[in-house]
C-alpha positions as CSV (number, residue, x, y, z in Angstrom):
1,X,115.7,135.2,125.3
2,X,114.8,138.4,127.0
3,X,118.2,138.5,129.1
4,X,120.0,138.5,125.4
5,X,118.2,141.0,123.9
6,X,118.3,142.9,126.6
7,X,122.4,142.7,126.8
8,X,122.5,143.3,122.9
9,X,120.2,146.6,123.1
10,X,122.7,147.6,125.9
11,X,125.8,146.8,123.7
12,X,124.4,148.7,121.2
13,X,123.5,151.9,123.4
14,X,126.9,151.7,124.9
15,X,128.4,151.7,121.4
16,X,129.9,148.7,121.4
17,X,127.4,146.7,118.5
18,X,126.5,148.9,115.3
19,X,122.9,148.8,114.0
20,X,123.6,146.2,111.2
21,X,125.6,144.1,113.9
22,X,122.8,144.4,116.7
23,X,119.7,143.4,113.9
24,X,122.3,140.3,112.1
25,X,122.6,139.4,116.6
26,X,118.7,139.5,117.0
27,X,118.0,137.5,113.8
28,X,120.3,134.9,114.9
29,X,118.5,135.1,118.4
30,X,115.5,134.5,117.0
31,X,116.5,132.2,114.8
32,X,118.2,129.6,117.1
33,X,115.0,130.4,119.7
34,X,112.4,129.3,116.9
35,X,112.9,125.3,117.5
36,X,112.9,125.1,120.7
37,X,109.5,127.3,121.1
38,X,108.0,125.0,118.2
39,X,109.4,122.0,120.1
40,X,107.8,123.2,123.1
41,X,104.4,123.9,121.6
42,X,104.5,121.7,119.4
43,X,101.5,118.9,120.5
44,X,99.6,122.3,121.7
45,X,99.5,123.3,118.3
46,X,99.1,120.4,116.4
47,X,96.0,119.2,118.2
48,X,97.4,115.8,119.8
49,X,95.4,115.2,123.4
50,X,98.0,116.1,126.4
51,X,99.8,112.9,128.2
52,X,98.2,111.5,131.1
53,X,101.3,110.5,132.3
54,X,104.2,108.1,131.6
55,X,103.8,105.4,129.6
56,X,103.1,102.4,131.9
57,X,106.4,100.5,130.4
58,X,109.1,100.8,127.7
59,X,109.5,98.8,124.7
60,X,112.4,97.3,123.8
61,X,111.8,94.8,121.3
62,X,110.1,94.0,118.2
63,X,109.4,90.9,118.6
64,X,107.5,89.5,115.4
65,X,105.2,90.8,112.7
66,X,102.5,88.7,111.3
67,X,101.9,88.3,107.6
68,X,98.8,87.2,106.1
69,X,99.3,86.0,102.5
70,X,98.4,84.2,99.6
71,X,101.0,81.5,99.2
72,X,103.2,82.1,101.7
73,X,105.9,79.3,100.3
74,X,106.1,81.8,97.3
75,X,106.5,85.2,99.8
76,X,108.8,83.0,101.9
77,X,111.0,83.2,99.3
78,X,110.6,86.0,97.8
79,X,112.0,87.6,101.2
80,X,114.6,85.2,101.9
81,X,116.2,86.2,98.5
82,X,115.4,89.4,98.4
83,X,115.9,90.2,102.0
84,X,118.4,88.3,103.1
85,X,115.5,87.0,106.2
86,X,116.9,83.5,107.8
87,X,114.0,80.6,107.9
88,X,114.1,79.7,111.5
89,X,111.3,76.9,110.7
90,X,108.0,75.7,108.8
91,X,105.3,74.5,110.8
92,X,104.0,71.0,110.4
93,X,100.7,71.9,108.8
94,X,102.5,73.7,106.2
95,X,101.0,76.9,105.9
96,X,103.3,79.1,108.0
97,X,107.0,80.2,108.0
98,X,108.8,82.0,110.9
99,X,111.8,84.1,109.4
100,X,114.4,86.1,111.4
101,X,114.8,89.6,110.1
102,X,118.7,90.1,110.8
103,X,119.0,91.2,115.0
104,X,115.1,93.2,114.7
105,X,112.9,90.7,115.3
106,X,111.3,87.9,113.1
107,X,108.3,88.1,110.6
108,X,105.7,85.1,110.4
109,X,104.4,84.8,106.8
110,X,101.2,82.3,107.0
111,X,98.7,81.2,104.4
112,X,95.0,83.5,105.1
113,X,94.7,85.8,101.8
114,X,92.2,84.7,98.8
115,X,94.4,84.7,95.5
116,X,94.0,87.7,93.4
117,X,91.7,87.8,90.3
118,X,93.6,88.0,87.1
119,X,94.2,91.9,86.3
120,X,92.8,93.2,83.5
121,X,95.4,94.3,80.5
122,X,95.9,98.2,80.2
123,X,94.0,100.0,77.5
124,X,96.5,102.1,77.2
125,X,100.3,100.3,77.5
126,X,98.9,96.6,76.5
127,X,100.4,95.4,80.0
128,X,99.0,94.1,82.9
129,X,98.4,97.1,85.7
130,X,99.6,96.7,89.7
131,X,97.3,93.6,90.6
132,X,95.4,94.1,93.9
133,X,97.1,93.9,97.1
134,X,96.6,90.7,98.4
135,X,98.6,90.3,101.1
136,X,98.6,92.2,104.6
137,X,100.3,92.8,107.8
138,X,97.6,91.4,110.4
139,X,99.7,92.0,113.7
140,X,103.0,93.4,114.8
141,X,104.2,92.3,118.4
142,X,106.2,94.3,120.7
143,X,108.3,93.4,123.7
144,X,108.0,95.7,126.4
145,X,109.9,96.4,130.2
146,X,109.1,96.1,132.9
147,X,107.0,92.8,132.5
148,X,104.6,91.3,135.1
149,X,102.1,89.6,133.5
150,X,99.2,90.4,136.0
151,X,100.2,94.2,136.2
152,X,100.3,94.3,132.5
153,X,96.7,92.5,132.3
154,X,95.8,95.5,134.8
155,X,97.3,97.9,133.3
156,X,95.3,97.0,129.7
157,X,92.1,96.4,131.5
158,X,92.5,99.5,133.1
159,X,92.6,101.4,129.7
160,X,89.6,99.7,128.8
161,X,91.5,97.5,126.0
162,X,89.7,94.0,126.7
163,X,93.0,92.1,126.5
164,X,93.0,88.7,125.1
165,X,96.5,86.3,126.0
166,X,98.2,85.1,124.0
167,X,100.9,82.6,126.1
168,X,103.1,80.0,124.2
169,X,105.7,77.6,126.5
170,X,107.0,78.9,129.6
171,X,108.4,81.5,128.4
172,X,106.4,83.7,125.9
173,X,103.8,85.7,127.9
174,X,101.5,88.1,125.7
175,X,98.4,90.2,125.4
176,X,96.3,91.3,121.9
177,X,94.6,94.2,122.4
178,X,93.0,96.9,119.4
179,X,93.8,100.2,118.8
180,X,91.9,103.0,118.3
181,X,91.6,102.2,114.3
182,X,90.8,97.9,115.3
183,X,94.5,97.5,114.4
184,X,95.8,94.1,116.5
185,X,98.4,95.3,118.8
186,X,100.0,92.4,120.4
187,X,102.5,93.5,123.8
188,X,104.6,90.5,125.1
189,X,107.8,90.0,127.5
190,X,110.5,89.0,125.0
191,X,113.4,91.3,124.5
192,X,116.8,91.1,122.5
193,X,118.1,89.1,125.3
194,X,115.5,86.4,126.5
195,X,114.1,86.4,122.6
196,X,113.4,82.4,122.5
197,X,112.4,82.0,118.5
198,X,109.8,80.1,117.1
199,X,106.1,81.0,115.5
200,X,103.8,81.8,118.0
C-alpha cells in the first residue's frame, strides 16, 4: 500500500496525475486495501481466542443428525413429503426412522419428546398461537479425515472432552463428546465414500 501511494504522489509531482485523478487513485487504494486489513484483523478485533494450531483432522461428511420428537411416524412423513428425504428403514421397536437427506447425510427421527399441551386460543385473532416447540435436534454427527480410532480417542482426551464411543458393526467407529454450551457432538469415520447407512 505504501509502494502505491508512494508511486501515485510521484505521478502526481511529475505531472502526470491531476489532483482529482491522484485523490479518485487513493480512494480506490484505500478502498480495495480495507478487506483484506479487516480480513486480517478480523478474530483480533472481534474477540475470538487465537488458534492453537491446526485442527487435528478435516471433516468431510455429515454423517447423520439426530431428531428427538413426539411422534416421529407423523414427522417421518411430514419430511418425506415435504422434503423429498428417502426412508432408508424403521427399526423393529418402532419408534425410530433413518431418512437419507439427498447426497448430505441422513437424519434419524426417533420417538423421546412429551406431546405438547393444547395451546390456548388467541385473545386477540380467536386462533390457536405457535404451539410450543416440541421437538429438538439432540445430536449431529460428523465424519472426519484422517481417522485412527486410538489417535482420535487421544486426541479428544487430550482436549479434556471425556469421549464416550459410540461403535456400531465393523465399520462405524465414533466418539460423543460436549461442547462448550453441553451440546452432543458426535465425530465418526464415515465419509461420502465408505458411508454404510443404517440408524446408529
Amino acid at each position: 500500500m505504501e509502494t502505491l501511494i508512494a508511486r501515485l504522489l510521484k505521478q502526481f509531482e511529475d505531472g502526470k496525475l491531476t489532483r482529482r485523478q491522484l485523490i479518485q487513485s487513493l480512494a480506490l487504494a484505500a478502498a480495495a486495501a480495507a478487506p483484506a486489513a479487516a480480513a486480517q484483523n478480523g478474530s483480533a478485533a472481534s474477540g475470538i481466542p487465537p488458534s492453537t494450531g491446526p485442527a487435528p483432522w478435516k471433516t468431510v461428511w455429515l454423517d447423520h443428525i439426530s431428531y428427538a420428537v413426539t411422534d416421529y411416524k407423523k414427522s417421518t412423513a411430514f419430511y418425506r413429503d415435504l422434503m423429498g428425504w428417502e426412508i432408508r428403514n424403521e427399526n423393529a421397536a418402532q419408534n425410530q426412522c433413518t431418512l437419507k437427506i439427498g447426497d448430505i447425510g441422513e437424519i434419524i427421527i426417533r420417538n423421546n419428546r412429551r406431546p405438547a399441551a393444547q395451546p390456548a386460543p388467541s385473545a386477540t385473532s380467536g386462533q390457536s398461537e405457535r404451539p410450543p416447540v416440541t421437538g429438538v435436534i439432540n445430536h449431529v454427527s460428523w465424519g472426519v479425515q484422517p481417522w485412527d480410532t486410538d489417535k482420535v480417542k487421544a486426541e479428544l482426551e487430550r482436549r479434556g472432552l471425556n469421549p464416550r464411543p459410540d461403535m456400531v458393526g465393523d465399520n462405524f467407529k465414533s466418539f460423543h463428546v460436549l461442547d462448550p454450551d453441553g451440546w452432543d457432538l458426535q465425530i465418526s469415520n464415515q465419509t461420502k465414500e465408505n458411508h454404510p447407512g443404517g440408524a446408529r
